[in-house]
Biotite code that builds the C-alpha atoms (Angstrom):
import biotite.structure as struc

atoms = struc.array([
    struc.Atom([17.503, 5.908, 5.885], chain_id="A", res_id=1, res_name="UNK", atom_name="CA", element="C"),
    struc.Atom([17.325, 4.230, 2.395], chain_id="A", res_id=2, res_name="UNK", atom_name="CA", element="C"),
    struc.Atom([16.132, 5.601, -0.474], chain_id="A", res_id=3, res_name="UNK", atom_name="CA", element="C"),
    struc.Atom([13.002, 4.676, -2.670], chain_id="A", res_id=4, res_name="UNK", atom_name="CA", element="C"),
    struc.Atom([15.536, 3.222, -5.130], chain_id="A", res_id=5, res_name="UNK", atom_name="CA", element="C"),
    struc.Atom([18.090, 1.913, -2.898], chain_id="A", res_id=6, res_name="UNK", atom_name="CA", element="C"),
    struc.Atom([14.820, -0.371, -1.656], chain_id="A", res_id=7, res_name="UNK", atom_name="CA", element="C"),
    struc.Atom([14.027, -1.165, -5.030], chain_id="A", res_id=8, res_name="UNK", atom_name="CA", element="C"),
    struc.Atom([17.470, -2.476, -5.772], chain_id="A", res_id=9, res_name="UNK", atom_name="CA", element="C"),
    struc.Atom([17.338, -4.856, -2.722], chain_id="A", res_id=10, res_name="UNK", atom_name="CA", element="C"),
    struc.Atom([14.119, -6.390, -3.995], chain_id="A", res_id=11, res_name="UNK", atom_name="CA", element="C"),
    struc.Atom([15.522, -6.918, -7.852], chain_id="A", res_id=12, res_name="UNK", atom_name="CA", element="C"),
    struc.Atom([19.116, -8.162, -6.385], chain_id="A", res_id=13, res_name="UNK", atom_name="CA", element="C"),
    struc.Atom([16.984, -10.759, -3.752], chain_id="A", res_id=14, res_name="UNK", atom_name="CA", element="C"),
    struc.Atom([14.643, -11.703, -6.613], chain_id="A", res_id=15, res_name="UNK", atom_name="CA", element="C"),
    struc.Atom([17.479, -12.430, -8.504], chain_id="A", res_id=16, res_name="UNK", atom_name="CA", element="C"),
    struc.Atom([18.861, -14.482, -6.053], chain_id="A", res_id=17, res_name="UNK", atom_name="CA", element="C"),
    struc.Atom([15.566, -16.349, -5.582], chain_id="A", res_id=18, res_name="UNK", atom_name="CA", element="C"),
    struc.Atom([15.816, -17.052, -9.060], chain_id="A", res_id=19, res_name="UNK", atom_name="CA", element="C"),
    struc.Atom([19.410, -18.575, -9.149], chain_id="A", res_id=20, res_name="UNK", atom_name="CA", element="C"),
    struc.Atom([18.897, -20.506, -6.024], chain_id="A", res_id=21, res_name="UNK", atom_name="CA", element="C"),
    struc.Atom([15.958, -22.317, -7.389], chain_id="A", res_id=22, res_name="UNK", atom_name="CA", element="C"),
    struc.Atom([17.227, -22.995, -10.825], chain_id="A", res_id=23, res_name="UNK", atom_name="CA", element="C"),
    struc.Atom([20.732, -24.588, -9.165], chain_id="A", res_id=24, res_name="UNK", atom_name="CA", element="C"),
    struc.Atom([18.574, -26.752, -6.683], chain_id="A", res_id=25, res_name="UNK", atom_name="CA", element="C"),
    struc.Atom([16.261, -27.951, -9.702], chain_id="A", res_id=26, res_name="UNK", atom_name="CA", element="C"),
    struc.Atom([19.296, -28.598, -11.488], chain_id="A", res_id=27, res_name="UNK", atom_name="CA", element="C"),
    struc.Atom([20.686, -31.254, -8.202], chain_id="A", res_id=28, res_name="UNK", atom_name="CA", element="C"),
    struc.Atom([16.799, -32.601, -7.848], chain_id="A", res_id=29, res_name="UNK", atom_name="CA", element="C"),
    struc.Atom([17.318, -32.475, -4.179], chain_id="A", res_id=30, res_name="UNK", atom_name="CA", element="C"),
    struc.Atom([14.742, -33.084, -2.423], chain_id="A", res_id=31, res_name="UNK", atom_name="CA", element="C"),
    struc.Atom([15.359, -31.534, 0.659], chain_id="A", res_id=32, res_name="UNK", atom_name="CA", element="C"),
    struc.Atom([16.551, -28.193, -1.234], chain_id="A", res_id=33, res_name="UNK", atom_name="CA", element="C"),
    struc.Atom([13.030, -28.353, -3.184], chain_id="A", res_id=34, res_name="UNK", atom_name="CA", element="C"),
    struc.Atom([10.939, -28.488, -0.102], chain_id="A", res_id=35, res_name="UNK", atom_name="CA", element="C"),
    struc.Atom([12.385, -25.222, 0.966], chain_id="A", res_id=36, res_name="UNK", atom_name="CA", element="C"),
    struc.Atom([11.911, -23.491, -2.066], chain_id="A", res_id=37, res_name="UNK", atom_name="CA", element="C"),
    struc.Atom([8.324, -24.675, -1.868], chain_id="A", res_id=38, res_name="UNK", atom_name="CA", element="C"),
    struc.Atom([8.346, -21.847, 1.090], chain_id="A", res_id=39, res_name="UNK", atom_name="CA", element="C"),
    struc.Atom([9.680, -19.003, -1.082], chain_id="A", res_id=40, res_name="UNK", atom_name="CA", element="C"),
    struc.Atom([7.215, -17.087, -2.843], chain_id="A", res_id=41, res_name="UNK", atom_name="CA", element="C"),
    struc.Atom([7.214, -17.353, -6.678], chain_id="A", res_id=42, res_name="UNK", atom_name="CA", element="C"),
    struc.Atom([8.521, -20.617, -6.541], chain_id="A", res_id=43, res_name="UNK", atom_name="CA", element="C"),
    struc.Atom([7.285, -23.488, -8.304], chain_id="A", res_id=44, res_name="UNK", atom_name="CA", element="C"),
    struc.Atom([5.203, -26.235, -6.601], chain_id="A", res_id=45, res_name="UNK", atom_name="CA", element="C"),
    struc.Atom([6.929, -29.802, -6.546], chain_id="A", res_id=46, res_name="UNK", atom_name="CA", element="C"),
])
């Protein structure tokens, strides 16, 4: 079983990611890559 913290570091670590992934695909203006992030929450709208 995981812990209350090992749960908590999943969330920060795939936040993080979240956070990378949308910053490199705003960087490339694709649009295909923007539409999906348009599905993540916390992501910016187009």
């Amino acid at each position: 079983m995981e812990s209350e913290s090992d749960r908590a570091d999943s969330r920060i670590f795939l936040g993080g990611l979240r956070l990378v992934t949308i910053s490199k695909n705003e960087a490339q203006g694709s649009d295909e890559e923007n539409v999906y992030n348009a599905d993540l929450p916390n992501s910016k709208a187009p």
